[in-house]
C-alpha positions as CSV (number, residue, x, y, z in Angstrom):
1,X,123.5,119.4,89.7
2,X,126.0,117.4,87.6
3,X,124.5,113.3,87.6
4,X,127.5,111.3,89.3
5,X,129.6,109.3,87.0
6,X,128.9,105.2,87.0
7,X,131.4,103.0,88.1
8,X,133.4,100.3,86.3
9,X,135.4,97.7,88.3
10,X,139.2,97.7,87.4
11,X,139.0,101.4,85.5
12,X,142.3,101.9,86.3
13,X,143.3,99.2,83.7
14,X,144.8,100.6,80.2
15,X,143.5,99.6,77.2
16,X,145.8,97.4,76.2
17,X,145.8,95.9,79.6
18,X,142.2,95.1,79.7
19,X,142.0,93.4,75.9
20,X,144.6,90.7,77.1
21,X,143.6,90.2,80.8
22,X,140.1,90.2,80.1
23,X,137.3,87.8,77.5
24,X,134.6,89.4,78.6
25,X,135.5,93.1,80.4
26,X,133.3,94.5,83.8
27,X,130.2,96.4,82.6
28,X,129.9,99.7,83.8
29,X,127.2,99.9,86.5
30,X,125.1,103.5,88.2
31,X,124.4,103.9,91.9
32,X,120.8,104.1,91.6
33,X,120.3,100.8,89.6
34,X,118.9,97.4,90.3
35,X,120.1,96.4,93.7
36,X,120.7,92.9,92.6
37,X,123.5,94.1,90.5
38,X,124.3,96.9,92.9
39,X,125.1,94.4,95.9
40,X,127.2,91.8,93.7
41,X,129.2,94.8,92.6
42,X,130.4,96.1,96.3
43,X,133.5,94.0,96.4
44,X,135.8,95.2,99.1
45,X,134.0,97.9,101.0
46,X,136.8,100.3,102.6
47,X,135.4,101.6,106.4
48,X,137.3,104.7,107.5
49,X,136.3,106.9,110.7
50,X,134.0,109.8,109.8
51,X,136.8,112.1,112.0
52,X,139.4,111.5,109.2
53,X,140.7,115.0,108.6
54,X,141.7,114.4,104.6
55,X,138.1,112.4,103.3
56,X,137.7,114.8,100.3
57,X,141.0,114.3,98.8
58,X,140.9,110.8,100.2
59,X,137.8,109.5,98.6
60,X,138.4,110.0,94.7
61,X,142.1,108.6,95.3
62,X,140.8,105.3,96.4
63,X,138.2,105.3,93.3
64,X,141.5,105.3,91.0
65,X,142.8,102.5,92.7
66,X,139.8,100.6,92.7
67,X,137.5,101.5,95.4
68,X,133.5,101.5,94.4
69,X,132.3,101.4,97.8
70,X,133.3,102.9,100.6
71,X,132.1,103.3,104.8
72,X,132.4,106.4,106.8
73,X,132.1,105.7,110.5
74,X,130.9,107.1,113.2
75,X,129.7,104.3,115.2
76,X,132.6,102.2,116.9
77,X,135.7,104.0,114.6
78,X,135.7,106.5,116.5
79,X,135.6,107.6,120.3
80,X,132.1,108.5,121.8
81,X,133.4,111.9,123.0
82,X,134.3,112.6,119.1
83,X,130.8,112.3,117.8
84,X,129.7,115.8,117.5
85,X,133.4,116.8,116.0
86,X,132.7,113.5,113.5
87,X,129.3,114.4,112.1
88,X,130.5,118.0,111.3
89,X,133.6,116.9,110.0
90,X,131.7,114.5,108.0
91,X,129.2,117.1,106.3
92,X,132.1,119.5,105.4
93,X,133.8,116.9,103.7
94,X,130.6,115.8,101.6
95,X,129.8,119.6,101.1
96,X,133.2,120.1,99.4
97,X,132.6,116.6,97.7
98,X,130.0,118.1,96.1
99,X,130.2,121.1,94.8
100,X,134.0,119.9,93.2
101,X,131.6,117.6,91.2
102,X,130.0,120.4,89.8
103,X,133.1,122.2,89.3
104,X,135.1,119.4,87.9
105,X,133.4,115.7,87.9
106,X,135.8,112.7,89.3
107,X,135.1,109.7,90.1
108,X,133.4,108.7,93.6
109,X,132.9,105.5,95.3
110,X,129.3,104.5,96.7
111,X,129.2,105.8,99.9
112,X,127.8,104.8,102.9
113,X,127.6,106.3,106.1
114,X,127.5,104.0,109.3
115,X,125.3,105.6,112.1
116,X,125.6,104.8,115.9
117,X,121.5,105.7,116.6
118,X,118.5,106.1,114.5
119,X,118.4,110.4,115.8
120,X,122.0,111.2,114.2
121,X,120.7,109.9,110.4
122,X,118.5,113.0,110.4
123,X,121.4,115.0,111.7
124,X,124.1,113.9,109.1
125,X,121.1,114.5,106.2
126,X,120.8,118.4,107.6
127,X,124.1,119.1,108.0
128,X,125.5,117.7,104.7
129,X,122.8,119.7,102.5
130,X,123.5,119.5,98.9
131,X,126.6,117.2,99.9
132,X,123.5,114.9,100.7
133,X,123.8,113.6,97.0
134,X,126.6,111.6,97.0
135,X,125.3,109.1,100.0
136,X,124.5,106.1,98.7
137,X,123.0,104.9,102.0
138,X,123.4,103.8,105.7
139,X,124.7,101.2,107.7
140,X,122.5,100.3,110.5
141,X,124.7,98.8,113.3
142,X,123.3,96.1,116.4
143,X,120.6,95.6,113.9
144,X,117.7,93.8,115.9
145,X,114.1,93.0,114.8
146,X,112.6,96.6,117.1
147,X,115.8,99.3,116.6
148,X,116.0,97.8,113.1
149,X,112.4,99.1,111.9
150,X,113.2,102.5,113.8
151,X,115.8,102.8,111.5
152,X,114.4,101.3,108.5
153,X,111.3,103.8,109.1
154,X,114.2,106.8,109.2
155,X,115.9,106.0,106.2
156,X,112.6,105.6,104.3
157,X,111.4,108.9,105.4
158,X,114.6,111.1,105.1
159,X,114.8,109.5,101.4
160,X,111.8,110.8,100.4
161,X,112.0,114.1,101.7
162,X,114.8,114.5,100.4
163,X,113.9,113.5,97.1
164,X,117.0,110.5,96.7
165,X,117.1,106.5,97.3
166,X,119.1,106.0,99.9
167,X,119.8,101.9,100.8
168,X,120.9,100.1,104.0
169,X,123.0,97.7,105.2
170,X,122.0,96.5,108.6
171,X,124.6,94.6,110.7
172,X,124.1,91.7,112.8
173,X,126.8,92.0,115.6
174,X,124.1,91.4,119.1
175,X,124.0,89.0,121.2
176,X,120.6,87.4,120.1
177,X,122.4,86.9,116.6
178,X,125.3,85.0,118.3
179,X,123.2,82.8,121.4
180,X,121.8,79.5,120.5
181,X,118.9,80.0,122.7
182,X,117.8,83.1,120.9
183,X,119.4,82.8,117.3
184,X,116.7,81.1,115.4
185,X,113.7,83.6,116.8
186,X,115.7,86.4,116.5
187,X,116.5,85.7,112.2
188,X,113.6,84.8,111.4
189,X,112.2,88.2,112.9
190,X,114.7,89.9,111.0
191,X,113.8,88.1,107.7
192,X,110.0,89.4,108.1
193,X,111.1,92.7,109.1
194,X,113.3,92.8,105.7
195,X,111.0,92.0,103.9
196,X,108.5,94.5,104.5
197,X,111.4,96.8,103.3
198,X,112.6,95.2,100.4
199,X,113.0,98.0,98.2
200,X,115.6,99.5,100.5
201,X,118.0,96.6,101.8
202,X,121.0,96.3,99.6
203,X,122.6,93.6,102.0
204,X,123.0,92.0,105.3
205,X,126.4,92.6,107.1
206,X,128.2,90.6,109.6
207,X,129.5,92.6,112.3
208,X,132.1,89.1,113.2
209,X,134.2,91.5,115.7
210,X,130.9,92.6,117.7
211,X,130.2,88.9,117.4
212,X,133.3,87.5,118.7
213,X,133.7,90.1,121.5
214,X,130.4,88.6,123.2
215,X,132.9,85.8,124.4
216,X,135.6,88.0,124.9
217,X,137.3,86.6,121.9
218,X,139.8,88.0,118.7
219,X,140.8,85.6,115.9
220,X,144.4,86.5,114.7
221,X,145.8,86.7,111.4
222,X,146.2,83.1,110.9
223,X,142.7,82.0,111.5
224,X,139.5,82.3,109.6
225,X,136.3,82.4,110.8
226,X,135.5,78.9,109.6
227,X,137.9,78.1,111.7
228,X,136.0,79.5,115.2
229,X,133.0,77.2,115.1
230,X,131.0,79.8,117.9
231,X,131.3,82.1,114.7
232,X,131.4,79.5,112.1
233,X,127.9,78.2,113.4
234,X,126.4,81.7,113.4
235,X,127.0,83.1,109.7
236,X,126.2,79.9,108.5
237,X,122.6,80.4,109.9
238,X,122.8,84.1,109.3
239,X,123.2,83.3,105.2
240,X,120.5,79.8,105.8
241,X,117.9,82.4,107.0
242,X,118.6,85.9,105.2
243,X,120.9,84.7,102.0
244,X,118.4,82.2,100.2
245,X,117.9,82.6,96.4
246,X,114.2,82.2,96.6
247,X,113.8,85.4,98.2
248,X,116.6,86.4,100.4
249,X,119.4,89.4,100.3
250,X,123.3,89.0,99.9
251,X,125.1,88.9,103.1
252,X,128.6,90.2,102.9
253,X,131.9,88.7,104.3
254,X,132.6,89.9,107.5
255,X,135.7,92.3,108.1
256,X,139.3,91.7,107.6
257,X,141.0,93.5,110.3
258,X,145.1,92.9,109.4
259,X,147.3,94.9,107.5
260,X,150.9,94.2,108.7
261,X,153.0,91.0,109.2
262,X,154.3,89.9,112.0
263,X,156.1,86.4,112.9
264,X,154.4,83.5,111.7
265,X,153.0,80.5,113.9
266,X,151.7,78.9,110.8
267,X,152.6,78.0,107.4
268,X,152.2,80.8,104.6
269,X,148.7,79.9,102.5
270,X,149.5,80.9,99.5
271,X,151.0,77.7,97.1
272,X,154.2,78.8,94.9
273,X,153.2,77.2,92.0
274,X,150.8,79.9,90.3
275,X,153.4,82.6,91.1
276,X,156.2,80.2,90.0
277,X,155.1,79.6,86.6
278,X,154.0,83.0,86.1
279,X,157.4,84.1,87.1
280,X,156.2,86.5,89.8
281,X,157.1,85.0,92.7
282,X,158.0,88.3,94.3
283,X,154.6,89.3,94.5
284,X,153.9,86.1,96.1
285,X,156.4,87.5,98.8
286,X,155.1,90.9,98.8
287,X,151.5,89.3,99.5
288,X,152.8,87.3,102.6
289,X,154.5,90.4,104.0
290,X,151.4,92.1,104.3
291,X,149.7,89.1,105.3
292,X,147.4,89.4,102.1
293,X,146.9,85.5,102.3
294,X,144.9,84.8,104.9
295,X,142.5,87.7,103.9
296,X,142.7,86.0,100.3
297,X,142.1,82.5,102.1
298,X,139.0,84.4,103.8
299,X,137.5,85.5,100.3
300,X,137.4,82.4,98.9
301,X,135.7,80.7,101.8
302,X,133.4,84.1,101.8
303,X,131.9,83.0,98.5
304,X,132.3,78.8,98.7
305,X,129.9,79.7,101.8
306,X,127.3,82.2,100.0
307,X,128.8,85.5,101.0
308,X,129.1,88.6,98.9
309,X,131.9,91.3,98.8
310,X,134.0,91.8,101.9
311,X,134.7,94.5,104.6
312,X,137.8,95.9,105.3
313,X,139.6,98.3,106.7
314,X,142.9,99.3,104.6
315,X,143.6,100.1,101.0
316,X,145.9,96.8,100.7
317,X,142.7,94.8,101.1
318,X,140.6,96.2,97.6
319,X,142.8,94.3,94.9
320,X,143.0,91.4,96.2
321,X,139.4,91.0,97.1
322,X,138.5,92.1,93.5
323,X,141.0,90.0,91.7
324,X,139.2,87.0,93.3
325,X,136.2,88.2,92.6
326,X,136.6,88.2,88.4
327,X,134.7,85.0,86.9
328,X,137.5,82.3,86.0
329,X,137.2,81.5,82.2
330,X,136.4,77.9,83.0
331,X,133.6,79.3,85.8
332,X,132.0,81.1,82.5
333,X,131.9,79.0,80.4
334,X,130.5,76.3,82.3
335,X,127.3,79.2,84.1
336,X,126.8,79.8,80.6
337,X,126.0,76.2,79.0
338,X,123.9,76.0,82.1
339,X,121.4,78.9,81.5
340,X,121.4,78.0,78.0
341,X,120.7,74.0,78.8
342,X,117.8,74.9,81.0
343,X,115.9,77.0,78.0
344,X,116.3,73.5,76.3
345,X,115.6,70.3,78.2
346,X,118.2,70.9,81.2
347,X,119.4,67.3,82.5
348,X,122.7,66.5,83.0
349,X,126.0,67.4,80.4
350,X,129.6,66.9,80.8
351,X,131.6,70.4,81.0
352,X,133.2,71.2,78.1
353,X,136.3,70.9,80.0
354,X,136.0,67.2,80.5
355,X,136.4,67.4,84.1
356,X,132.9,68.3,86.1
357,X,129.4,67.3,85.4
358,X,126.8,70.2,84.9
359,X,123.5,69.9,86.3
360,X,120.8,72.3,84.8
361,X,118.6,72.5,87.6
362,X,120.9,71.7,90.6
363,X,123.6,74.3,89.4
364,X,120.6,77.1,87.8
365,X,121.0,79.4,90.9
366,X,124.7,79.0,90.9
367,X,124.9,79.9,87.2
368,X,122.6,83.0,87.9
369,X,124.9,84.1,90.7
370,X,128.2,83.4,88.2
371,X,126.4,85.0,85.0
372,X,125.7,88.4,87.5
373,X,129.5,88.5,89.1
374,X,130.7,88.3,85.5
375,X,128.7,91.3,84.5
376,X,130.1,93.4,87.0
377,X,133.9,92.0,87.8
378,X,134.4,90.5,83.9
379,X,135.3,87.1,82.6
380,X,139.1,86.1,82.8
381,X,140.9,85.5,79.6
382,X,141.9,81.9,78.9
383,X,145.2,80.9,80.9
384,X,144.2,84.1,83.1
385,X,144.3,84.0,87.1
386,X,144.2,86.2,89.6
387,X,147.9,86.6,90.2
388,X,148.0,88.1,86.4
389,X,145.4,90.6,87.9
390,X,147.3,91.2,91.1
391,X,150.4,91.6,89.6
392,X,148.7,94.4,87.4
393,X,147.8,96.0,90.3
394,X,150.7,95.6,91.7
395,X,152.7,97.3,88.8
396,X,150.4,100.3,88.9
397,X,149.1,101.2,91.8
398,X,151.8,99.3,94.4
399,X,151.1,97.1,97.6
């Protein structure tokens, strides 16, 4: 069987393209590798419903605008009645994946394939045969401390029958997650339980819609969720427990679940001025109409809070989630004097930039975490900014 190609963020970049919006280009990066790297290179991961009739042609379309992981569903995408329809339609597709990469080789996003109960994992690994290849792993929904080592146990054994690593993502979306009463035991079981299976967890999800609908609650388009404290409260224990450095996984951003505009209540949150001076303030616009800025607004609270990579649900989502995610110039530059301060004596030096102090020890983990993004979303160009990277994008690939 032909190896599956590696994936590069921002491929889809010419040559020319790359040189000027880039100092230090994304790395290319294999789906079996170290799942340190593998987890800060997710970026958006697209969820579609496993009964989507086109996912073969589907699939290496959204690689060449950007996709490297993907989500196939067949937990609450899709109707319960439709499960037995999903899992076969699911396998056909993989089948067909698969031996077109043997044919003819393309390009692929990580896939994932989100189960509703431990039973159909077994099911999905039978019926997809040699298509069986191309999963990257499984998403382990209403994750709890006992169905979450019934499922762990499955994955671990269906991997090595079959000869592959397969990962998982489990997804905290219960109750106990969300409860004060019951929050704190329930983690901390989790923790241990994760870390008996180390080898296998790429990263923590947040299932924030599961979450919210415990209190019969939606956010809308205009609101964060830093800005629900219920929420709020929760992921910030979720990432204290499960996302240390000393030992922890990544936790993801949780899902982004708009894709159209409708009237505003609130004020756009995107400011004019980097799309002014750029002279692109039509993308600005175009961004707004889709209501790209509060899922851009989301992003950067995602990482200021010690999340990694985002969920979402339409194609819209993937460039604007990656074009936040390449390292700013200055970001670089300043992870980079760190690491090299601390082989020396560490201590305290002024930024280059004359405008931030840079603390060896304090800021270490911060510059590990900086120096490892780089590596897989590249190092802006001086003067470079996201909206150069959307508008790129933009021009290629459209809205």
């Amino acid at each position: 069987m032909t190896e599956l190609p590696s994936l590069r963020h921002f491929s889809w970049l010419s040559a020319e393209q790359e040189a000027r919006l880039f100092y230090e280009p994304p790395q290319p990066f294999r789906r079996s590798g170290d799942l340190v790297q593998l987890a800060a290179a997710l970026g958006a991961t697209l969820y579609m419903p496993a009964t989507r009739p086109t996912i073969a042609r589907d699939l290496p379309l959204m690689a060449r605008r950007g996709v490297v992981s993907s989500v196939l569903c067949l937990e609450d995408a899709i109707p319960d009645a439709a499960t037995s329809a999903a899992e076969a339609n699911l396998a056909l597709h993989l089948r067909s994946l698969s031996a077109a990469q043997d044919e003819q080789p393309c390009d692929l996003p990580m896939i994932f394939i989100r189960v509703r109960e431990d039973s159909q994992i077994a099911r999905v690994v039978d019926l997809a045969a040699e298509g069986t290849r191309l999963i990257s792993g499984f998403v382990l929904p209403k994750f709890d401390p006992d169905v979450g080592r019934v499922y762990l146990d499955e994955v671990q054994r269906l991997a090595a029958e079959a000869g592959v690593r397969f990962v998982s993502m489990p997804v905290l979306e219960t109750a106990d997650v969300l409860h004060l009463e019951t929050r704190q035991s329930c983690l901390l079981r989790i923790r241990d339980l994760l870390d008996e299976y180390r080898e296998q967890v790429l990263a923590v999800r947040l299932g924030a819609t599961d979450l919210l609908a415990i209190y019969g609650l939606r956010r809308g388009r205009d609101v964060t969720v830093y800005e629900i404290p219920l929420l709020a409260h929760a992921l910030s224990d979720v990432v204290n427990v499960l996302g240390r450095m000393d030992g922890g996984r990544p936790v993801t951003g949780p899902v982004w679940e708009y894709f159209a505009s409708t009237d505003r209540l609130f004020k756009p949150q995107l400011r004019q001025t980097p799309f002014d001076v750029r002279q692109t303030s039509q993308l600005r616009e175009s961004l707004l109409t889709e209501d790209i800025d509060g899922l851009m607004r989301e992003v950067v609270l995602d990482r200021a809070n010690g999340l990694t990579g985002k969920s979402v649900i339409h194609p819209s989502h993937v460039l604007p989630v990656h074009a936040l995610s390449v390292v700013a110039f200055e970001e670089y530059k300043d992870a980079v004097d760190i690491l090299d301060g601390l082989q020396h004596s560490g201590g305290v030096n002024a930024s280059a930039f004359g405008n931030k102090m840079n603390e060896g020890k304090p800021h270490a983990a911060w510059a590990q975490r900086t120096a490892m993004r780089a590596e897989v979303f590249g190092v802006a160009a001086p003067e470079v900014t996201f909206v150069e990277f959307l508008q790129a994008g933009y021009d290629l690939l459209g809205s």
